[in-house]
One Martini backbone bead per residue (centre of mass of N, CA, C, O) as a GRO file, in nm:
protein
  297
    1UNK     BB    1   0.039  -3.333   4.396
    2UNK     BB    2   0.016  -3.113   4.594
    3UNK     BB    3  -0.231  -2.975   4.432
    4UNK     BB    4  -0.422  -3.192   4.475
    5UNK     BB    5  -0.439  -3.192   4.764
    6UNK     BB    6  -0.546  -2.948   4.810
    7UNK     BB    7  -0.781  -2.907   4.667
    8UNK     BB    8  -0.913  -3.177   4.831
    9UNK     BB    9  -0.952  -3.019   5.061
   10UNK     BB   10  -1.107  -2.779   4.988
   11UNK     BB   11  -1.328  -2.944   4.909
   12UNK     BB   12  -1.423  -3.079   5.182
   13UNK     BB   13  -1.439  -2.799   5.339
   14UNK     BB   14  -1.717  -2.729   5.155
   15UNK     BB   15  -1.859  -2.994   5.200
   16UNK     BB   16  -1.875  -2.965   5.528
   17UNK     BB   17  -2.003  -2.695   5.544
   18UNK     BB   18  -2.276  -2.754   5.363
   19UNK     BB   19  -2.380  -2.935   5.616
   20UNK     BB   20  -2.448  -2.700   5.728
   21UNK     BB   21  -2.807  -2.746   5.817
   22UNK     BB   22  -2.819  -3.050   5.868
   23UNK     BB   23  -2.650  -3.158   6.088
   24UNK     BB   24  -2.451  -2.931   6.172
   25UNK     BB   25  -2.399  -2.692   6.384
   26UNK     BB   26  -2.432  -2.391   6.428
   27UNK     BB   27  -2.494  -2.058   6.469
   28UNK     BB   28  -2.682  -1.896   6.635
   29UNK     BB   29  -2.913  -1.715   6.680
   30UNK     BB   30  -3.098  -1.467   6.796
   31UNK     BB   31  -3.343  -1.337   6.898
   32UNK     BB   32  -3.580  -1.257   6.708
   33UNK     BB   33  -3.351  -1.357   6.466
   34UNK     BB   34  -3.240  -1.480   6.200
   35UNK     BB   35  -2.962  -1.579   6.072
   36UNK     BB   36  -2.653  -1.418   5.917
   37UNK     BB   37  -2.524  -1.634   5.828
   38UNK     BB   38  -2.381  -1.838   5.588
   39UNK     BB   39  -2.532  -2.143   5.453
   40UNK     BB   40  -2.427  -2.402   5.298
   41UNK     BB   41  -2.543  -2.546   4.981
   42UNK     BB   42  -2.644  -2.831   4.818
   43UNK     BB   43  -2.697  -2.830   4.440
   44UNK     BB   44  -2.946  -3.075   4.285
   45UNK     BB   45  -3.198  -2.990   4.121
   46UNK     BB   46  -3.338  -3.186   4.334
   47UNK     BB   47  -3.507  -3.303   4.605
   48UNK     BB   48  -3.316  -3.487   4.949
   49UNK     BB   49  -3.610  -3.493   5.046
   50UNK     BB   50  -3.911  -3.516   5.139
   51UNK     BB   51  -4.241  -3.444   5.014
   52UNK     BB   52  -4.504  -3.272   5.191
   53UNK     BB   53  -4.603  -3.040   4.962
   54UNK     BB   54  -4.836  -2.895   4.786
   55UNK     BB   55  -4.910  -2.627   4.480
   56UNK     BB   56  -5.160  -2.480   4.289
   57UNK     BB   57  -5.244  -2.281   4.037
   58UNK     BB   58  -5.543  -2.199   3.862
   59UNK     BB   59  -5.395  -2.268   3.588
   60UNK     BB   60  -5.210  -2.494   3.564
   61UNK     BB   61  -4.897  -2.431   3.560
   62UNK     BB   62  -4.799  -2.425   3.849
   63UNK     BB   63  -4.543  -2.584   4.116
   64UNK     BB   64  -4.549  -2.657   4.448
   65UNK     BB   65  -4.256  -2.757   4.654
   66UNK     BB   66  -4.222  -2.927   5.007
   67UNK     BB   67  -3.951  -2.971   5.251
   68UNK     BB   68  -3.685  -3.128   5.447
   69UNK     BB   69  -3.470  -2.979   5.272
   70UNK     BB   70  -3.550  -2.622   5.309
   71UNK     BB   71  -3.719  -2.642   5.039
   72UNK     BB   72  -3.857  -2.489   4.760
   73UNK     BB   73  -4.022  -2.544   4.454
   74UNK     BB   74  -4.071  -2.451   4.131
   75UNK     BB   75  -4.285  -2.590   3.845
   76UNK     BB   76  -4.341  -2.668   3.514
   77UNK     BB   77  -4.645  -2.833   3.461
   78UNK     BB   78  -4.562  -2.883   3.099
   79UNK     BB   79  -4.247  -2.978   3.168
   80UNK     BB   80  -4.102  -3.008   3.461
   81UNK     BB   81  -3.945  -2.790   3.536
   82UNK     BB   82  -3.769  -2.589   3.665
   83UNK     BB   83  -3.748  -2.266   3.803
   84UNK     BB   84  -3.752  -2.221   4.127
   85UNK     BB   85  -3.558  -2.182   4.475
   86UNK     BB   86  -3.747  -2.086   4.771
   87UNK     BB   87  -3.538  -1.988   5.089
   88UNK     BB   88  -3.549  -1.977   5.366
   89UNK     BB   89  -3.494  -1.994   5.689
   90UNK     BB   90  -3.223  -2.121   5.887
   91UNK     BB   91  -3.088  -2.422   6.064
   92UNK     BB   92  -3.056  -2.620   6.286
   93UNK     BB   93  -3.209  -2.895   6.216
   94UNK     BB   94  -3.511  -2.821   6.200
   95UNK     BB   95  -3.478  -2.600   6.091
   96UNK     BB   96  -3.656  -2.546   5.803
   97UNK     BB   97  -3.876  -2.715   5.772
   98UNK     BB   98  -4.119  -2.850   5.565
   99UNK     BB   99  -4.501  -2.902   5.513
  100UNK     BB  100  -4.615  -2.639   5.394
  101UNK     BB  101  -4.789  -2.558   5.067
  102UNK     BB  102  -4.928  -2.244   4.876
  103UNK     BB  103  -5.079  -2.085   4.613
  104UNK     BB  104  -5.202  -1.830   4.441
  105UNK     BB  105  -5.387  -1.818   4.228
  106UNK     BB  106  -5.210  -1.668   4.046
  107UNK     BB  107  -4.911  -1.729   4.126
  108UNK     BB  108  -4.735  -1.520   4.291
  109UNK     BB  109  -4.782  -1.675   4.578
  110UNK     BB  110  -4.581  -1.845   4.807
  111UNK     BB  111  -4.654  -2.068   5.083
  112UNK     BB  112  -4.415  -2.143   5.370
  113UNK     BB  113  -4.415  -2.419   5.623
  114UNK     BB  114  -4.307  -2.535   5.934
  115UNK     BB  115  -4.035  -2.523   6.142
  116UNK     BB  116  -4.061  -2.157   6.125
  117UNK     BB  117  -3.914  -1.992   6.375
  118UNK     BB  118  -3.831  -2.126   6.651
  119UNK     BB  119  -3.517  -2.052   6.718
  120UNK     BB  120  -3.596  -1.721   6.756
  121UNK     BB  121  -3.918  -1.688   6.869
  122UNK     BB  122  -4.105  -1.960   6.969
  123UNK     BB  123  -4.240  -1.931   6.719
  124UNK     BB  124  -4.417  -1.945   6.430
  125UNK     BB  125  -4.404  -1.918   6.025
  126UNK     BB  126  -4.532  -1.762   5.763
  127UNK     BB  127  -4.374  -1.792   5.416
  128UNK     BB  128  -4.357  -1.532   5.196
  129UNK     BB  129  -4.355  -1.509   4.837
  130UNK     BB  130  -4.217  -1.412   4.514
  131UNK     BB  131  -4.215  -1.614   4.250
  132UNK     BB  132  -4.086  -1.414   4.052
  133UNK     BB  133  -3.814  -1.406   4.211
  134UNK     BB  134  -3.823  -1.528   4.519
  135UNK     BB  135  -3.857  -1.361   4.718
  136UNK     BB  136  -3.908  -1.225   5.026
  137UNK     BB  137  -4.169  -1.042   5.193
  138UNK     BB  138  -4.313  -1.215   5.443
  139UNK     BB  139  -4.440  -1.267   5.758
  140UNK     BB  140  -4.672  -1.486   5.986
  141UNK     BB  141  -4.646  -1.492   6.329
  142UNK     BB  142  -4.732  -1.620   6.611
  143UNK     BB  143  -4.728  -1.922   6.614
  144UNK     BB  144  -4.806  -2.223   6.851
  145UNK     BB  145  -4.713  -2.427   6.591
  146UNK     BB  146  -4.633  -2.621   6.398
  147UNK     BB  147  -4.703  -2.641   6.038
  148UNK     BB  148  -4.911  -2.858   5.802
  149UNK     BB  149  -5.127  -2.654   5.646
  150UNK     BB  150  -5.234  -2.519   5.346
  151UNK     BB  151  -5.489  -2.225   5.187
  152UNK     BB  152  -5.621  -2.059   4.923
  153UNK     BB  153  -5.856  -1.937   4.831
  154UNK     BB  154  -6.000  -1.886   4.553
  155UNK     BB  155  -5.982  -1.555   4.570
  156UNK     BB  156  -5.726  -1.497   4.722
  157UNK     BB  157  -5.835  -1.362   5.023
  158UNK     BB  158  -5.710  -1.613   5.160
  159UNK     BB  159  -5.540  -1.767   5.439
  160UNK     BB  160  -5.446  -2.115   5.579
  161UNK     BB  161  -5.375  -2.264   5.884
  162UNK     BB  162  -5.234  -2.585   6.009
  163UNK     BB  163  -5.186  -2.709   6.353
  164UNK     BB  164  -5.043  -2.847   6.608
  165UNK     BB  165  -5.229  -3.019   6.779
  166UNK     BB  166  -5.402  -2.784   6.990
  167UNK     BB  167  -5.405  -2.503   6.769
  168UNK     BB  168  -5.532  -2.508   6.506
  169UNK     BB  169  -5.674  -2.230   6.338
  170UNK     BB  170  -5.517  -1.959   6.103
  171UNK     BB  171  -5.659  -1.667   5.919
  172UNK     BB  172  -5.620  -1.472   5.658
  173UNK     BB  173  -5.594  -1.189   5.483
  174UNK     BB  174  -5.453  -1.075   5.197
  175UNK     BB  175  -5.443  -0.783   5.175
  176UNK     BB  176  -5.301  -0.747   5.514
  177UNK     BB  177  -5.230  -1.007   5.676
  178UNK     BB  178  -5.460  -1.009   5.874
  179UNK     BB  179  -5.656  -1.118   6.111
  180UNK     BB  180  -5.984  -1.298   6.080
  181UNK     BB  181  -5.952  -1.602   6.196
  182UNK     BB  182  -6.002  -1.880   6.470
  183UNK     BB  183  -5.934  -2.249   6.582
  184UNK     BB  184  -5.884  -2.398   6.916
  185UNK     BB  185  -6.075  -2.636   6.885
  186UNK     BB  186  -5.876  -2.899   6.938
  187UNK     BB  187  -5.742  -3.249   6.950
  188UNK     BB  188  -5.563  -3.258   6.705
  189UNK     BB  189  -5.411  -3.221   6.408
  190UNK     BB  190  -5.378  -3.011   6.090
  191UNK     BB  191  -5.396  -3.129   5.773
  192UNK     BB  192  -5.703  -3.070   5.621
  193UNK     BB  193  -5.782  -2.807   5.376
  194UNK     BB  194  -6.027  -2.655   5.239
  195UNK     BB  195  -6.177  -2.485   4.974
  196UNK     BB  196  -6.430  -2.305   4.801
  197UNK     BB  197  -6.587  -2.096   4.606
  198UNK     BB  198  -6.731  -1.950   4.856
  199UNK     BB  199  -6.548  -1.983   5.102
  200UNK     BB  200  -6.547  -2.275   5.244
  201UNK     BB  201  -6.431  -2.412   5.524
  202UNK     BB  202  -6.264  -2.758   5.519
  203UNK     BB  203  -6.136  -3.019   5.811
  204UNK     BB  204  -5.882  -3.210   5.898
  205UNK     BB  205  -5.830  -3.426   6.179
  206UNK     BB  206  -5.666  -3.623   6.464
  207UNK     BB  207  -5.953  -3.631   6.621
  208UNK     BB  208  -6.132  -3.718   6.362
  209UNK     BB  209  -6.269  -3.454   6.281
  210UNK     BB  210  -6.497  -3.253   6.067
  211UNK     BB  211  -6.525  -2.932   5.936
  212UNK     BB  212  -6.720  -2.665   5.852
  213UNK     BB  213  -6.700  -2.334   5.716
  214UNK     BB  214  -6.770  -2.020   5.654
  215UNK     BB  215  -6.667  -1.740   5.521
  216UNK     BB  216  -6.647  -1.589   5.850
  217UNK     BB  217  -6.581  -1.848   6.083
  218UNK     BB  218  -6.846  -2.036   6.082
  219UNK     BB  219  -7.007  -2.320   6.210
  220UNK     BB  220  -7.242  -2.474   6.046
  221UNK     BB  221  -7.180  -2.746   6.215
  222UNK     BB  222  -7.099  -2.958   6.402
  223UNK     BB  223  -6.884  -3.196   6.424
  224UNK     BB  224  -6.755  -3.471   6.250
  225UNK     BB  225  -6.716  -3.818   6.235
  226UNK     BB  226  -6.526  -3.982   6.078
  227UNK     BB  227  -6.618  -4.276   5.912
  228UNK     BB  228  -6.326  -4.438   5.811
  229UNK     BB  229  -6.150  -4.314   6.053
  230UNK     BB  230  -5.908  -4.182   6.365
  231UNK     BB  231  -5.718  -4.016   6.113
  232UNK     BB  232  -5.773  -3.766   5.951
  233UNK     BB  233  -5.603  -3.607   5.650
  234UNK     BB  234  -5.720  -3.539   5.391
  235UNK     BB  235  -5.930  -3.254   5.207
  236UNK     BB  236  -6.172  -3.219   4.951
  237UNK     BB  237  -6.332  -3.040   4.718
  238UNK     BB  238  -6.580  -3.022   4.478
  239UNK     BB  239  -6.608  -2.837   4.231
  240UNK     BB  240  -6.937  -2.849   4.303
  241UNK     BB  241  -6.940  -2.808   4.643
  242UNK     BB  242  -7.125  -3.116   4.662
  243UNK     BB  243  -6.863  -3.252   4.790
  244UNK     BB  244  -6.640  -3.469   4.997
  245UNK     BB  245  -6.313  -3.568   5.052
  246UNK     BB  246  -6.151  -3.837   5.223
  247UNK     BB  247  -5.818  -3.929   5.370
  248UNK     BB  248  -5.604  -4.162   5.565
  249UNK     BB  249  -5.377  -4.265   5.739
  250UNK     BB  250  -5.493  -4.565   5.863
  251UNK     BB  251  -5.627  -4.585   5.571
  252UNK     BB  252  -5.760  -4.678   5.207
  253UNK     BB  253  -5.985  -4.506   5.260
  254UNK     BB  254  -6.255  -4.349   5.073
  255UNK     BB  255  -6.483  -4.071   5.071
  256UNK     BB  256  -6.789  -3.931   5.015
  257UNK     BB  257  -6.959  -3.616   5.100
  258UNK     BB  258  -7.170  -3.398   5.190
  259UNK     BB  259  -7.186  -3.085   5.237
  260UNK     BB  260  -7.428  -3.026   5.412
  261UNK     BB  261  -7.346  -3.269   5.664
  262UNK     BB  262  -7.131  -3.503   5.601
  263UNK     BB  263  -7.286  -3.729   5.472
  264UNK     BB  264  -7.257  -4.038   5.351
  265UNK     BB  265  -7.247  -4.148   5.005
  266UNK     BB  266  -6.961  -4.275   4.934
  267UNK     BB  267  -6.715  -4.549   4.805
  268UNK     BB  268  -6.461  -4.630   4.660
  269UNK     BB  269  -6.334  -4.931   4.504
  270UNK     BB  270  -5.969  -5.026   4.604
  271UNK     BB  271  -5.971  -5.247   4.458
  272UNK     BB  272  -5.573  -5.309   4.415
  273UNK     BB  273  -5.478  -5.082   4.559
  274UNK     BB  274  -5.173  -5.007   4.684
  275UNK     BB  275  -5.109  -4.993   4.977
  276UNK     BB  276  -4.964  -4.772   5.193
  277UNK     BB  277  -4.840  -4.634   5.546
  278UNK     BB  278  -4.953  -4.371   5.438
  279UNK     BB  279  -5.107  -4.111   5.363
  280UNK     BB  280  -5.413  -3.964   5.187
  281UNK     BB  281  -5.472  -3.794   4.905
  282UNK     BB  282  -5.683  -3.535   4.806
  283UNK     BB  283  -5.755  -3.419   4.433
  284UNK     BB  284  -5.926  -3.166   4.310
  285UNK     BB  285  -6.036  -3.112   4.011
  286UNK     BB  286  -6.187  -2.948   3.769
  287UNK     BB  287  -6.277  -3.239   3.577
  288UNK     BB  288  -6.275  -3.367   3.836
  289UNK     BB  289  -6.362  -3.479   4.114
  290UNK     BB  290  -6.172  -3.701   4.208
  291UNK     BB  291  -5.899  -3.786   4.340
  292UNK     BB  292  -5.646  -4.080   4.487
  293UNK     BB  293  -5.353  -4.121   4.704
  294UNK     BB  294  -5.194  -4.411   4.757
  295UNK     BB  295  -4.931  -4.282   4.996
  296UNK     BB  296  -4.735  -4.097   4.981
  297UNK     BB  297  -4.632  -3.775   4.913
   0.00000   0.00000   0.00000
């Protein structure tokens, strides 16, 4: 009998140390540098809280998906087995909780960000991993906000964050991961980002506006007043990069826009479509034109 009490004491206190990093209060980090100290967590084998983004590689093999539960998770889209779990740098609160994630086309690069180095630095990272192993490879630091939105161009050379508030977006080059080009001028949040093969970059914010810009980073036309609804939350170019679909916060409408001007093309007829009061994704695959998924994320 003595011997199973101690037991479920062990079990007991393992189980409270495993809540660290989850509710209870941790050891601070030191300024500029994550904590050193382990975290233990307890592994479910699948995500234990909401998944905030998803990422998936040009051959449509692998899926990238990242939570509040402060991992990534890597799975094989052909039978959906779980791959690996990729674990940034965590604290107490909010620290390491995850809002966004992209893989590089190859499939190679997972780029995951959300509240990330807030605790040690004042200012956010985005953390980039080697798939193939899990390694952490480097972080991209010294962003003004927490990060939203993330998307690597076509051709693997850029990635791009989308920043909370009016810190607006910023572009790094993949080869040696300088900045490339930002852009600073909005006015609330970057929800969706889209490139397209030829390298345009198309944004939507909650300041109601979508904007696109050329492969340089230079805005092709003035911004544009989402036509649907007054909070622009995710967005992406169809495969022939002839059209732009747009999804909202506030709205079960879903736009499809012309690449040229942004102007309203058509909007799908979505009678009987169960909305849910959750943000609209929208979809481009390779064979279908765009697809559009109404609630949760």
């Amino acid at each position: 009998m003595m011997g199973r009490f101690r037991e479920s004491r062990a079990i007991a206190a393992l189980l409270a140390t495993a809540v660290c990093g989850l509710r209870a209060p941790c050891p601070p980090a030191s300024a500029g540098n994550p904590p050193t100290e382990p975290i233990l967590r307890l592994e479910a084998g699948m995500h234990t809280a909401s998944i905030e983004g998803i990422g998936v590689d040009a051959a449509g093999h692998l899926l990238l998906t990242v939570s509040d539960d402060k991992t990534a998770r890597l799975w094989s889209l052909k039978d959906g087995r779980l791959i690996r779990v990729l674990r940034p740098p965590i604290g107490a609160g909010h620290e390491g909780q995850l809002n966004a994630g992209a893989l590089s086309p190859d499939g190679r690069v997972g780029a995951v960000a959300g509240w990330t180095g807030w605790d040690w630095d004042a200012s956010a990272s985005v953390y980039l991993f080697d798939t193939g192993s899990g390694r952490l490879l480097r972080r991209l630091p010294g962003l003004a906000g927490t990060i939203h939105s993330l998307a690597f161009s076509s051709d693997g050379q850029f990635l791009a964050a989308g920043l909370w508030a009016k810190d607006g977006i910023r572009v790094w080059r993949a080869t040696d991961w300088t900045s490339a080009w930002d852009d600073r001028d909005y006015g609330d949040t970057v929800f969706g980002l889209s490139f397209s093969k030829s390298g345009e970059l198309v944004t939507s914010s909650f300041d109601g506006y979508l904007r696109i810009y050329d492969a340089s980073g230079h805005l092709k036309l003035p911004k544009v007043k989402a036509p649907g609804g007054s909070r622009p939350f995710d967005v992406g170019f169809s495969p022939d990069r002839k059209q732009v679909a747009v999804g909202y916060d506030n709205s079960s409408r879903v736009d499809v826009l012309s690449e040229d001007d942004l102007t309203l093309l058509w909007s799908p007829d979505l009678k009987g479509c169960q909305w849910h009061p959750r943000p609209c994704r929208v979809v481009s695959r390779r064979q279908d034109p765009f697809r559009w998924k109404l609630g949760p994320k």
